[in-house]
N, C-alpha and C positions, 0 to 999 in steps of 0.2 A: 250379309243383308238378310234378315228375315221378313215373312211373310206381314207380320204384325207391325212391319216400318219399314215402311214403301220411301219415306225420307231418308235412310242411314247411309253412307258412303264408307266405305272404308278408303283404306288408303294406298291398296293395291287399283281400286277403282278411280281414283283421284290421279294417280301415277299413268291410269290409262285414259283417261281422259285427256290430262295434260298434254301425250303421246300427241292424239289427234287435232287437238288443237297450238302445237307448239308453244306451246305458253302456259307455266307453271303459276296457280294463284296464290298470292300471299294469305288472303282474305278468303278463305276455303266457304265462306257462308255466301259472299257471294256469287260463289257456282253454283253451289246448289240452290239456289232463290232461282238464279237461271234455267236450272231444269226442273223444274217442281211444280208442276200442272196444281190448280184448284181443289183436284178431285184425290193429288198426292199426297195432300197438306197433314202432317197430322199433328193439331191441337190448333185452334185459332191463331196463336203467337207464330207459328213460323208462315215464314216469308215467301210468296211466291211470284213467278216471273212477272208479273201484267208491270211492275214500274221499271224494271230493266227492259221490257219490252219496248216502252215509250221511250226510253232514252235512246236504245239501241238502234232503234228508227230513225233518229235524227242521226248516229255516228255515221250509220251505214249512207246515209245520203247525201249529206256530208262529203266521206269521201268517193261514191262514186260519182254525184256532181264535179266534185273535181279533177277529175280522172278522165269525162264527159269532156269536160272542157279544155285541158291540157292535148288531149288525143287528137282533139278536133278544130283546130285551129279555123276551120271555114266553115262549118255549120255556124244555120242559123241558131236563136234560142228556139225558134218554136218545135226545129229538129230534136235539138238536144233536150228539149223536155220530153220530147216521145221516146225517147231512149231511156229517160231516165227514170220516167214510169213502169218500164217493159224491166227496167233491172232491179229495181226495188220493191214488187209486188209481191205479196204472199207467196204466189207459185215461183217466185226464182229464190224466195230466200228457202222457201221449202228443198228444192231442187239445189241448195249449198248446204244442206244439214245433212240431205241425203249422200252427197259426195262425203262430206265430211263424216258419214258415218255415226252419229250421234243419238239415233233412235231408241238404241239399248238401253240410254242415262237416262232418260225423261223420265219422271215421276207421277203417273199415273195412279188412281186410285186399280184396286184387286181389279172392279169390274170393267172400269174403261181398258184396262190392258188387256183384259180377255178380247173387248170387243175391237182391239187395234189399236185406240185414239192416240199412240204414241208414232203412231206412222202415219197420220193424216195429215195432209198439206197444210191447214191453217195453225194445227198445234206445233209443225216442224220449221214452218215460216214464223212463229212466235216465239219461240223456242232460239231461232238464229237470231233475230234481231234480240234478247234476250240475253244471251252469251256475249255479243256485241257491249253492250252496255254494262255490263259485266267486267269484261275486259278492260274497257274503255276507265270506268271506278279505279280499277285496279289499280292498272299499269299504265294509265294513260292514250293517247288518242293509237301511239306506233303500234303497240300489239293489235290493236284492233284491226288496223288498216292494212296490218302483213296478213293476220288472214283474210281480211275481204277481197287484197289481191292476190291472195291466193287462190280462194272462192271463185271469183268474179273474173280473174282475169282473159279466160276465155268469152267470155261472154260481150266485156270491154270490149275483144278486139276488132278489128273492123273487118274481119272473117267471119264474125261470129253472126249468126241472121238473127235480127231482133224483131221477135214476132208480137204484136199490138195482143190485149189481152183479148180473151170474147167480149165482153160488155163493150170497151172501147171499136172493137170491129166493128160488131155487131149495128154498136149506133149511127156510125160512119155508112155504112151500109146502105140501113134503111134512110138514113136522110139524102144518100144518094139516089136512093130509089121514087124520090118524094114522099116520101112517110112519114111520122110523125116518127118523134124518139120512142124507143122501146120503153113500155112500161113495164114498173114492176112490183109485185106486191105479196106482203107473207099469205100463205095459205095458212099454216097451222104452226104453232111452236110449241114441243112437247119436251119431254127430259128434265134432269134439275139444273137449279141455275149454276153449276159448275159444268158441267154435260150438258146442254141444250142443243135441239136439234131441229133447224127452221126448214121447212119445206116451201121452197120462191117458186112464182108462176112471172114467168115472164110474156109479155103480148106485143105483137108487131100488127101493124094495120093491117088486114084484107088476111092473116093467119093464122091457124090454129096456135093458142098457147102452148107453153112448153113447160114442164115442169122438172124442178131438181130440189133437193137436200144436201144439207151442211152444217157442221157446225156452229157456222156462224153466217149472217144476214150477206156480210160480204161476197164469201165465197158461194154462198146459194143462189146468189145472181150471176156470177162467172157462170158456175155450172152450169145451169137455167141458159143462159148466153148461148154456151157453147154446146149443147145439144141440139138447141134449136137451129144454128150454123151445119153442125152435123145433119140433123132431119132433112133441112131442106138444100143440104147439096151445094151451102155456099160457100164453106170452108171445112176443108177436113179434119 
């Protein structure tokens, strides 16, 4: 791989990929669409992750909804959708790319690898659900769901502590407390539109705002959330 194509794979690369994710593709361009960030892309024609990302969102919920449901023969649903939010959000798929080791593949332009963006939570949670859908094209629904129980299967288990996101806490919280829901609103969004980097203020009744950045609106309210949870001593 050279410098001047951030897209090229060999085949010793391909060989260790596969390694990681137990599963050899027929369709070699659909990997790489799966690891191929906006800012990787080189020439407008090739393909990058955001539509395996949507799909891969659905495989992945898919089968841990059903896994949710088989495990759990006496929860309620409104349990088991608390559950099944905490396992399929940004930060758990990120937190399954990371076991799985796959940050080194991701296709980043020069300068976003200088500055990390291939290790940040929302590009390694886009990224899993990405390979997800991916696989799922490929070789159908089973590759997909041996590794997601392989992924996930700790996390399924009923050992495992399923912790509510911050924004979900967070709101839970203050409307315990009689508050109004957490607001929340973009302070500034700068960077290009492949790299974009939103800066959220989030506000609770009778406290000072909190402020966080992210690459993306989503996770700048988690952040935002969960600092303010940190500030004031309500959740570590």
């Amino acid at each position: 791989m050279t410098n001047s194509d951030r897209t090229r794979f060999t085949d010793q690369e391909f060989q260790a990929i596969a390694a990681l994710l137990g599963y050899t593709f027929r369709n070699r361009d659909l990997l790489k669409a799966a690891l191929t960030h906006g800012s990787g892309r080189k020439g407008k024609t090739n393909t990058t992750y955001q539509r395996l990302e949507f799909l891969g969102d659905r495989v992945l919920g898919l089968v841990i909804a059903e896994e949710l449901y088989v495990r759990n023969p006496r929860k309620a649903e409104g349990a088991l959708a608390q559950n099944f939010s905490v396992l399929v959000r940004a930060e758990a798929c990120a937190d399954a790319a990371r076991d799985l080791g796959i940050s080194e593949h991701i296709r980043v332009g020069q300068k976003e690898k200088a500055q990390g963006m291939a290790t940040q939570t929302v590009i390694l949670g886009d990224v899993m659900e990405s390979i997800l859908g991916a696989m799922y094209l490929d070789g159908g629904l089973e590759p997909a769901r041996a590794l997601i129980m392989r992924l996930w299967d700790e996390r399924l288990s009923s050992r495992s502590k399923l912790v509510k996101d911050a924004k979900s806490f967070l709101q839970e919280w203050a409307l315990a407390q009689g508050k109004a829901i957490p607001a929340y609103r973009i302070v500034s969004r700068d960077g290009p539109d492949h790299s974009p980097n939103f800066t959220i203020a989030v506000t609770v009744e009778g406290f000072l705002e909190e402020i966080a950045s992210a690459p993306s609106k989503r996770n700048g309210e988690q952040l935002a959330a969960e600092a303010f949870l940190r500030r004031e001593k309500i959740r570590k």
